[in-house]
C-alpha positions as CSV (number, residue, x, y, z in Angstrom):
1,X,58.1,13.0,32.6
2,X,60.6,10.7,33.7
3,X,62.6,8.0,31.4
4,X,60.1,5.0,31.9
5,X,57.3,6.8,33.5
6,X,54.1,5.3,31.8
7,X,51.7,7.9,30.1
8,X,48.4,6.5,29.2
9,X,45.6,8.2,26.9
10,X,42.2,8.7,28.4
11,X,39.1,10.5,27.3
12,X,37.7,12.7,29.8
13,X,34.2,14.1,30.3
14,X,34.4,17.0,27.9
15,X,34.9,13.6,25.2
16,X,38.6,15.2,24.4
17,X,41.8,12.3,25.3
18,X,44.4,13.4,28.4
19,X,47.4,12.3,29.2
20,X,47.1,10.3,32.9
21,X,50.1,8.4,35.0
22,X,47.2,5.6,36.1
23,X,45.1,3.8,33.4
24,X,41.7,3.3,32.6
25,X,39.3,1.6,34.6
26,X,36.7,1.1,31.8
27,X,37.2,0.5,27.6
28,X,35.1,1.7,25.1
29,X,34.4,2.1,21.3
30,X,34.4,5.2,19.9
31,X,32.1,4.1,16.4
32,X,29.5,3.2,19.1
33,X,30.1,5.2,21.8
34,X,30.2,2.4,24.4
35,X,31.8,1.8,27.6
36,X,32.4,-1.7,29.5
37,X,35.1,-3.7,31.6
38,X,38.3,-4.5,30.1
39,X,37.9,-7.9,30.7
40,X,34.4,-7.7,28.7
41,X,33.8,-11.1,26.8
42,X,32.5,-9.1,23.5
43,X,35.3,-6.5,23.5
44,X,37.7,-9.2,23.6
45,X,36.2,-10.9,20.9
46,X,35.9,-8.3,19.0
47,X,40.2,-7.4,19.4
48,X,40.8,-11.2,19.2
49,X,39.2,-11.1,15.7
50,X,41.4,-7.9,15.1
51,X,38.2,-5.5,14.5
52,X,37.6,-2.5,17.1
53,X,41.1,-1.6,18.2
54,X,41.5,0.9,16.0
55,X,38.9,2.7,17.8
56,X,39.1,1.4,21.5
57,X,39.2,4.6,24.0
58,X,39.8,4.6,27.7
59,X,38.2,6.5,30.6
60,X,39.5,6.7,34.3
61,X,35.8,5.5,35.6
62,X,31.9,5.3,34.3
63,X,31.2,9.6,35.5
64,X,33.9,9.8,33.1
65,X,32.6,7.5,30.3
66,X,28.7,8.6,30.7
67,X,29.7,12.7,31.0
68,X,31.6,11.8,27.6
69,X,28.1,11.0,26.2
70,X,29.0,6.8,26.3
71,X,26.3,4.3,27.1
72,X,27.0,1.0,28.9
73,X,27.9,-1.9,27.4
74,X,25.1,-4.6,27.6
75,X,27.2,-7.8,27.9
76,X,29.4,-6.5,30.6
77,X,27.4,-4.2,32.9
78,X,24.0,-5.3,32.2
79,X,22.5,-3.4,35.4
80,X,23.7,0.0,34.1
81,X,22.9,-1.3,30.8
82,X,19.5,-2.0,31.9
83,X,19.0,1.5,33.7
84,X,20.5,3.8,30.6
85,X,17.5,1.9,28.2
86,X,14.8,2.7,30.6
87,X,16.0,6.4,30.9
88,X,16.2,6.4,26.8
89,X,12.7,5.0,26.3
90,X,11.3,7.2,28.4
């Protein structure tokens, strides 16, 4: 790796972190094992109020995040929010 080249921390399917040149599309919590936008409204409440960082995780996109055993976050993807609680009540 180069002087200045950027190395970001993901978590891949397997649930393990990687090294990656490009960062995460999608943020989660690790405590709830959760996934949403980075520009979710509750996540960046949550860091505002200086809880949650301590335990924020990146994935490189949602295969990633759901192989990794995360659910949707209901705030910022309410669709695949909706989708993941009607496959768990079933």
């Amino acid at each position: 790796m180069g002087q200045g080249e950027r190395r970001y921390t993901l978590i891949g399917s397997d649930g393990e972190p990687y090294r990656s040149r490009t960062p995460g599309t999608l943020g989660g919590y690790r405590r709830r094992r959760l996934y949403g936008r980075l520009d979710c409204p509750s996540a960046l409440r949550s860091i505002a109020a200086g809880h949650y960082v301590a335990h924020r995780v990146f994935f490189a996109d949602e295969a990633t995040a759901v192989a990794a055993g995360y659910r949707p976050c209901a705030v910022c993807l309410p669709v695949a929010y909706a989708r993941w609680k009607r496959r768990m009540s079933r």
